[in-house]
C-alpha positions in Angstrom: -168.4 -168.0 170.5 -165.1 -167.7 169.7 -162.7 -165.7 171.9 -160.9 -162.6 170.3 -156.9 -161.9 170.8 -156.6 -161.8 174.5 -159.8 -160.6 175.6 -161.6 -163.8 176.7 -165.1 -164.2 175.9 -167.4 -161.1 176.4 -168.7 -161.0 179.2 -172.9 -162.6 179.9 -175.4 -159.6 179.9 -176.2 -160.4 183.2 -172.2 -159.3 184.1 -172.0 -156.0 185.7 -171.8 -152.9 183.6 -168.6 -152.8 184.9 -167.4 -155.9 183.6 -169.1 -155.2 180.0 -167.2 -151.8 179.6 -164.1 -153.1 180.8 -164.6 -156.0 178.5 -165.0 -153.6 175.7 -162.0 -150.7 176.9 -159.9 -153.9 176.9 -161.4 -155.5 173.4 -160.4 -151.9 171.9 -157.0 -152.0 172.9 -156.3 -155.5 171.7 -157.4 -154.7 168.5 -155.3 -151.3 167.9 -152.2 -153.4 169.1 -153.0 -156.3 166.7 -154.3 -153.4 163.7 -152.2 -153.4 161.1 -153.5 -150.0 160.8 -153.6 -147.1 162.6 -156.6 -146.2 164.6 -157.1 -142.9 162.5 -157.5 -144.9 159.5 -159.7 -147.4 160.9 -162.5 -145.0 162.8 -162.8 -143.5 159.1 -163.9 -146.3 158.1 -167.2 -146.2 160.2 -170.3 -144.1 159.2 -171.8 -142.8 162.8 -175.6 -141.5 162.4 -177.2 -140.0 165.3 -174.4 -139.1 167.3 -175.8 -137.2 170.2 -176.1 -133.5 170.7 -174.8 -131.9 172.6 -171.5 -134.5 172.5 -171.6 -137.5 175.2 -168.2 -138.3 176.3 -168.9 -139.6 180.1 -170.4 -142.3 181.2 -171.0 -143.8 184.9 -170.3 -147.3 184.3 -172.2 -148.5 186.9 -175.5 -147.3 185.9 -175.0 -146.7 182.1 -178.6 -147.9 179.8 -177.4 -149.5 176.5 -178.3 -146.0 175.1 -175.7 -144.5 177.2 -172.9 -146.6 176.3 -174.1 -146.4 172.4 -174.6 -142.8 172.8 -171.0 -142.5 174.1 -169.6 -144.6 171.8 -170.8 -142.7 168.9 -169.3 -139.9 170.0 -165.5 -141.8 170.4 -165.6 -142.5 167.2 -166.9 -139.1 165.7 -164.2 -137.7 167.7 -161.9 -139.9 166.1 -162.8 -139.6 162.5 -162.9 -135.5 163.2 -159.3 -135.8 164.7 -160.6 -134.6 168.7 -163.3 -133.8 170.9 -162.8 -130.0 169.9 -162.2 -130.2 166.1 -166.1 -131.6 164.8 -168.7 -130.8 167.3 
């Protein structure tokens, strides 16, 4: 695998959850400095189904499921395509 930017390879699942989501915080940020876009533009180009309800915007990094980190996720970039966490839901 190839690395991306600055991030390194992603870290092996058997890595801590604490290594996987500061893998992906850090992943994020490369990108939006390297976007030639903003990051506005680019969350509206994603489609999110199944967002939860009510809205997930913690997570405890240490014992998160993959449905947790999905589940929070989804609801980063609903509230970026709806323009906050108190415009959309």
């Amino acid at each position: 695998m190839k690395a991306i930017f600055n991030c390194g390879l992603p870290p092996p699942q058997t890595a801590s959850m604490d290594a996987k989501v500061n893998w992906l915080l850090k992943f994020a940020a490369e990108v939006q400095r390297n976007a030639k876009t903003d990051a506005l533009t680019i969350a509206d180009a994603y489609t999110v189904t199944g967002a939860p309800s009510p809205p997930v915007r913690s997570i405890n990094a240490g014992a998160a499921t993959l449905t947790d980190v999905a589940d929070v996720l989804a609801q980063f970039l609903t509230d970026l395509k709806t323009r906050g966490p108190n415009t959309g839901t």
